[in-house]
N, C-alpha and C positions, 0 to 999 in steps of 0.2 A: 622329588626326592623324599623315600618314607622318614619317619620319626627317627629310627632308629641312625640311618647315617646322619642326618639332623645333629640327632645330637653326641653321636660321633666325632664331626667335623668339630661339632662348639668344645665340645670336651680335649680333641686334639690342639685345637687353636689357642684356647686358654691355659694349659697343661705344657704347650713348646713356648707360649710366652713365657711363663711361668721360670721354666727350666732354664732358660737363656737368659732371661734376666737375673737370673742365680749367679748363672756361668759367667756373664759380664759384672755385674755386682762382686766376685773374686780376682775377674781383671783387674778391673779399677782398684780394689783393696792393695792389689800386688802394683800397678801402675805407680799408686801414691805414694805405695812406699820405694817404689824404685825411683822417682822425681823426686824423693823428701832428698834421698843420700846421694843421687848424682847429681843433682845441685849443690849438694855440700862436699861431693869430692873431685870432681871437672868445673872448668871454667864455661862462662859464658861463650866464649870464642869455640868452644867445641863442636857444641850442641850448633851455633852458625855453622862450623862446618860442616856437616853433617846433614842440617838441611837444603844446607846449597846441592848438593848432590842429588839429594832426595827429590828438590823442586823438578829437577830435569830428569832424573832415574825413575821417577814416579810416572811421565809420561809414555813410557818405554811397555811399565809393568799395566798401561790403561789399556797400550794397542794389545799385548800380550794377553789380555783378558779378551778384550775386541767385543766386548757385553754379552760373549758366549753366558755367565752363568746365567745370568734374567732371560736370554731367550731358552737352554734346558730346563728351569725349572716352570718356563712360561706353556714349553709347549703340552698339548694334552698326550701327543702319543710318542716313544723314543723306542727304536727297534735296535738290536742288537748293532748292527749292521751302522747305525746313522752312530750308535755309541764308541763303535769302534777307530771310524773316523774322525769324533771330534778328539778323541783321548792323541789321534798321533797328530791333526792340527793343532791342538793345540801344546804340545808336544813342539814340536817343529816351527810355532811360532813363539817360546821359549829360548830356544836354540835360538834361531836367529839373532832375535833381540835384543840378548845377552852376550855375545860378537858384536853387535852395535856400538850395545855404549859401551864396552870395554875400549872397542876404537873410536870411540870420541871421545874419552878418557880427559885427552890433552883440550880439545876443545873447550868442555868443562871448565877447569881450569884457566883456561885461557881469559873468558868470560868472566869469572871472578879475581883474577890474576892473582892466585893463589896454589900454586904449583904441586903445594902437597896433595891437592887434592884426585892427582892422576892415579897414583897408589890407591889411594881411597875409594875412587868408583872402579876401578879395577879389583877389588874387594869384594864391593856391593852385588858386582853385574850377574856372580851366579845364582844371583836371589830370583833372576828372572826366567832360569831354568826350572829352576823347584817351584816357582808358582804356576811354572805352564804346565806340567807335569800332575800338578794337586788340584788344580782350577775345576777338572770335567768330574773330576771323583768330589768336593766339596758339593759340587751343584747337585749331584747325584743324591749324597745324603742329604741333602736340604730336599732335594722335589719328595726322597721317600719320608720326610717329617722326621726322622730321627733325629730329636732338636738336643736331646739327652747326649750324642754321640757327640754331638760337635761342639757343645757346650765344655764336655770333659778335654776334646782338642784343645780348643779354646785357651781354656784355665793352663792348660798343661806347656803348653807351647810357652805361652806369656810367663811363668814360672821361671822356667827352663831357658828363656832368653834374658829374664833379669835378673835370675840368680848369678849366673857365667858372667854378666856384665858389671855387677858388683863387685865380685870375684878381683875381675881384671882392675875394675878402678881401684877398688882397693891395693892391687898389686904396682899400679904406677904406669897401667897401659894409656892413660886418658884418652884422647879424641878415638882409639880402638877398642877400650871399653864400647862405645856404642854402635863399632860394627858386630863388635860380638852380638849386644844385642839385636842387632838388625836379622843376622843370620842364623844364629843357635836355634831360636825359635821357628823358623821355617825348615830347616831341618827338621823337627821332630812334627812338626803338624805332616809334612810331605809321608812321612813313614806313617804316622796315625794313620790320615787319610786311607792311603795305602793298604793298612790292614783292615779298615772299617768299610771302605767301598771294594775292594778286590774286583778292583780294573782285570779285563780281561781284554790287550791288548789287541792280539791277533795278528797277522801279519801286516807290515805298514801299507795305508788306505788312507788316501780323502779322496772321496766320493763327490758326486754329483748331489747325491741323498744328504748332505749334510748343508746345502745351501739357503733350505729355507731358514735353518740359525744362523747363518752366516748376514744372511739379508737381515734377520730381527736384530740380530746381537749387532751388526756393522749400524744401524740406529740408534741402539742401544749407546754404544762405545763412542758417537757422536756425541752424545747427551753427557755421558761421564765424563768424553774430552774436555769439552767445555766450562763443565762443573769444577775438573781441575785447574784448571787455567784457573777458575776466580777463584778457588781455595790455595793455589800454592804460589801465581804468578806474583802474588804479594811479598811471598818471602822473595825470588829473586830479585824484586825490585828493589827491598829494603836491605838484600844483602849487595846488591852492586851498588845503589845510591850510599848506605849507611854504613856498610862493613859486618865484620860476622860478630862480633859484641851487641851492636844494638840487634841483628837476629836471633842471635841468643835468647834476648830478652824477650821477644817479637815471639818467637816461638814455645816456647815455654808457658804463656800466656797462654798461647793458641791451642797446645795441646790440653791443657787446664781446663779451657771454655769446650773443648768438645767433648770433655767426658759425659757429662749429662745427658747429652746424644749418643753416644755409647752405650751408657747402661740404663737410659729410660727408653729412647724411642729405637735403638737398635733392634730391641730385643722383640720388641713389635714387628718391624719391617721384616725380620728374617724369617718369621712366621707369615705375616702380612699377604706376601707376594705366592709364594701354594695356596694359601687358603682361599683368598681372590680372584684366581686362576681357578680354580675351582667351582666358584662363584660367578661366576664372568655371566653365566647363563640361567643366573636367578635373581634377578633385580631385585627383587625387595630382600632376601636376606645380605645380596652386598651391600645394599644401601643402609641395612642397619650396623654392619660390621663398620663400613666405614665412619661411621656419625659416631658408633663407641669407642674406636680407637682416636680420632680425633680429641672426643671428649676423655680419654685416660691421656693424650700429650697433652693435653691444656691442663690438666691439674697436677700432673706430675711436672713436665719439663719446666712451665712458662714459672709457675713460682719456687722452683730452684735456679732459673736465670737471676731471676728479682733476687732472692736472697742472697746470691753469690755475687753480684753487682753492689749491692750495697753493704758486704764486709770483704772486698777486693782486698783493701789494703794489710788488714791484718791475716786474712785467708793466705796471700802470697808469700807473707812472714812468716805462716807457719809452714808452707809447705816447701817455700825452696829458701828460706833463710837468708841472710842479709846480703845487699849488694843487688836484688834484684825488683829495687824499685821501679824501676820502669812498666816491668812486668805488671803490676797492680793494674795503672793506669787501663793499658791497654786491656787487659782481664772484663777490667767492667763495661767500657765500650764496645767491645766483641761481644757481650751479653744480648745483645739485640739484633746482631746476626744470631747469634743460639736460639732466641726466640723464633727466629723467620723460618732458620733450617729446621728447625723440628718440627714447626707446622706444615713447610714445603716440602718432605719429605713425602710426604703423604700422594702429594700430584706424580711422582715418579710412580707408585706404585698403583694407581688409575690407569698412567698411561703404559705400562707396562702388561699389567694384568687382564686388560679391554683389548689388547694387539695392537696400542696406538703408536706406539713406538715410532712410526714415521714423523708422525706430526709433532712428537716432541722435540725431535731433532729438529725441525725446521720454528719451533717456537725459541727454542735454546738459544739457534742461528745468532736471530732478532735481539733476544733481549738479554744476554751472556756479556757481549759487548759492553753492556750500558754499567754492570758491574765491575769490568774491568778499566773503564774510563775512570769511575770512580777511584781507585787505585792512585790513579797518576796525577788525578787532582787533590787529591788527600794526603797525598805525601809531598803534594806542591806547595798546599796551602798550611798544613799543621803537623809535620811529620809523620812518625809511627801513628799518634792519636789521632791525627785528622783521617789519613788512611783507615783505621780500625770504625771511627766514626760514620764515613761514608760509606762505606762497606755491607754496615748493617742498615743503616737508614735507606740506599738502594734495595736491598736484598727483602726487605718490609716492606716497603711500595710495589715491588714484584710480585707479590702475593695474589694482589685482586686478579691481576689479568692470567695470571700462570693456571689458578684453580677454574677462570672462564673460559678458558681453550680448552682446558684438560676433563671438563666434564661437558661442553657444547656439543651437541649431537648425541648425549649418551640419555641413559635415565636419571641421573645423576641428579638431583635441584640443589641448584648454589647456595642459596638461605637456606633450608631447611635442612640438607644433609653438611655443608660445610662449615659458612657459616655460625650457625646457632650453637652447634656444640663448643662452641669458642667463644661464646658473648660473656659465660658467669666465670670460663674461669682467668678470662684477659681481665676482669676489673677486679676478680681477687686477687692476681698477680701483682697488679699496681698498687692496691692496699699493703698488700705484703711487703714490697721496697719501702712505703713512706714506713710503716711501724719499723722494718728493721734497718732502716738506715737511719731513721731517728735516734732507734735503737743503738745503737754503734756509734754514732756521734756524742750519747750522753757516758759511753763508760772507758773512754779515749785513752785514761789512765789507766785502765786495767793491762792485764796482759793479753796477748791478742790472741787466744787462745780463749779464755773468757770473755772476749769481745766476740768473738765468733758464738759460743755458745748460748750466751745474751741473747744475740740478735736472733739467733734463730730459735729459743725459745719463745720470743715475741712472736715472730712470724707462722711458727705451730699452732700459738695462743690463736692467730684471728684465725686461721686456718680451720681451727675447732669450731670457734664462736659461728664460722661461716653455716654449718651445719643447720643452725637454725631458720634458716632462709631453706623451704620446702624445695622449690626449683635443685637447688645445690643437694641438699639431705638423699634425695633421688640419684642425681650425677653421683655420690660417696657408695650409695647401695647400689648402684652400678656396679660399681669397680670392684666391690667388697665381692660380689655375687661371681662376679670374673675369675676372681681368683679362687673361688669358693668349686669351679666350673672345673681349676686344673687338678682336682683333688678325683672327681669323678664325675661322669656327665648326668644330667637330671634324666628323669623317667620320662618325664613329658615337657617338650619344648614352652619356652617364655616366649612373650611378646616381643619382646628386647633380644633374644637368643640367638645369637651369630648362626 
């Protein structure tokens, strides 16, 4: 590959991180403030309802996906003809889908013995239309790098569904405040899309030509299944064992602890997975992309888990206001699944980008299970917190062996490309909790608003101080350089240089 797509690639790669973590960076601003005010004008029992649906309606939208977008943006070549096809399967497995759980509706319901809830996913279920519909056109603009296009969806969509849903709460619609937001904003991403990819349908087709996605993504959507299961089977548990009040709380937390994965390591991954594909067939510049991005989630995600773990409690207070103390709790215990997932993020996008996609589903198989046992013994032994606690302590210990499949037989070296990029900034992460959770323990009295600000002044302080320590001042002029990279691409490639 000459200099010049060199450093093309590096300049588009750090220029779409760049721009997405922009575009998630105004999610999240718009997120918090749509959680500040529908936690002060809905009840906890809402938000429970709501996820009860979602846990089983979510399954629906994984098969609807069927890991179609990882295998178009995986493959190297897409012909007209193989395009045409997946836009009316996946089209047609929309349709279906959403006939499904409309008629399982009542079963739903049944299952939580909570009757309103038939209305409800009878509401939800044409969400699974418009994702089947916008699904081949989003992968589209992501395989052509347009990270600026989707980034503007993105923000816009999220807007547009939590403006309407304030709206409503305000108006006294409550537990339908947040189908508004569920659906207003698929609504307008479906049209975005729509004008930003201009699908070109054709007369309806599924081919034989479209089976090699079918085969990758039918892997793919194995992996995702799975993945769901241990990220949502939790709420159903704790909403049939608990009720929808203590899910309320339960989820609330949850979506709290994933934003950091959101707007740090999202914005990676979406770029990640073309740029790697891309890569598949230059080992040493993958080997360096991957050991950089690892080393930007280890200083970015792992010590904003640390610091949000150790001001849970007044963090919670300010963002959904009283009454939702439980929530705390669990916030800071979920903090070490955050840790886990934003480092294991990374094995999907190995096994994805290498064509390993088989092997990951038959890894998943195996060891998916052993996180969702944990589930049943944590809510056995210590409720919501013993749950959130195992959870993350499983999903941690998972690690060693997930990155040992995931790179065994590749060029991939486990210490020195995984590993090591994760040595300086796991022991500054731990620094960073004892100063700010000391931190926050000595100013209890404050408001927690300045309890938060405190503590994380403190945890900036070592953050700084760390600098000093040459190994790390390197890893900081990394990063610096990275983002120095989405401004314009260098003349002549670095050592380090994706």
């Amino acid at each position: 590959m000459s200099d010049s797509s060199t450093n093309n690639l590096s300049h588009k790669a750090s220029r779409g991180a760049a721009v997405t973590a922009g575009g998630l960076w105004l999610k999240t601003l718009i997120q918090l403030g749509s959680t500040m005010l529908l936690a002060r004008l809905l009840d906890p029992a809402d938000f429970g309802l709501v996820a009860m649906i979602m846990a089983i309606v979510g399954i629906a939208d994984l098969v609807r996906d069927f890991g179609l977008t990882g295998a178009i943006i995986q493959a190297r070549d897409l012909t007209s003809k193989q395009w045409s096809g997946l836009l009316w399967f996946s089209t047609l497995l929309g349709a279906v889908l959403m006939v499904a759980v409309a008629a399982s509706a009542p079963l739903i319901a049944a299952l939580y013995d909570e009757q309103q809830l038939i209305v409800l996913t009878l509401a939800i279920a044409p969400t699974l239309l418009a994702n089947g519909v916008a699904m081949p056109m989003q992968a589209a603009v992501q395989r052509r790098m347009q990270f600026g296009t989707l980034a503007q969806i993105d923000v816009m969509a999220m807007a547009i569904g939590v403006g309407l849903s304030v709206l409503a709460a305000l108006a006294g619609w409550g537990v339908w405040s947040l189908i508004v937001l569920a659906g207003a904003g698929q609504v307008y991403r479906l049209i975005a899309l729509w004008v930003a990819a201009k699908p070109k349908f054709g007369r309806p087709y599924v081919g034989r030509d479209i089976h090699p996605f079918v085969s990758t993504g039918g892997s793919i959507f194995g992996v995702q299944l799975l993945n769901y299961a241990v990220r949502n089977l939790d709420n159903v548990i704790i909403g049939q064992q608990l009720g929808p009040a203590a899910l309320g709380q339960y989820t609330r937390a949850y979506a709290l602890f994933l934003l950091p994965q959101q707007q740090l390591t999202a914005p990676l991954g979406r770029v990640a997975l073309p740029v790697l594909s891309r890569l598949q067939d230059d080992a040493e510049r993958y080997r360096r992309y991957v050991r950089s991005a690892l080393t930007v989630i280890g200083y970015l995600a792992l010590p904003t888990y640390a610091i949000a773990a150790a001001v849970a409690e007044p963090l919670m207070l300010v963002l959904l206001g009283p009454g939702w103390d439980a929530a705390a709790t669990i916030f800071a215990l979920l903090a070490i699944a955050g840790v886990a997932q934003a480092v294991g993020n990374v094995q999907g996008w190995l096994y994805i980008s290498l064509g390993r996609a088989h092997r990951q589903l038959v890894y998943y198989i195996v060891t998916r299970p052993f996180v969702i046992a944990a589930f049943f013994v944590g809510i056995w032994w210590n409720g919501m917190d013993g749950l959130a606690l195992l959870y993350g302590l499983v999903t941690m210990v998972l690690l060693v062996p997930g990155f040992a499949v995931a790179i065994h037989g590749t060029f991939l070296r486990g210490w020195h490309d995984i590993a090591a990029p994760l040595v300086r900034p796991v022991l500054l992460a731990i620094l960073i909790f004892g100063v700010a959770h000391t931190t926050a323990s000595l100013v209890t009295a404050w408001p927690a608003i300045l309890q938060i600000v405190t503590a994380t002044l403190a945890a900036g302080a070592v953050a700084a101080a760390a600098a000093a320590v040459p190994a790390v001042r390197r890893d900081y002029a990394m990063m610096i350089d990275f983002v120095k990279r989405a401004r314009k691409p260098r003349t002549a490639p670095t050592p380090e240089q994706q």
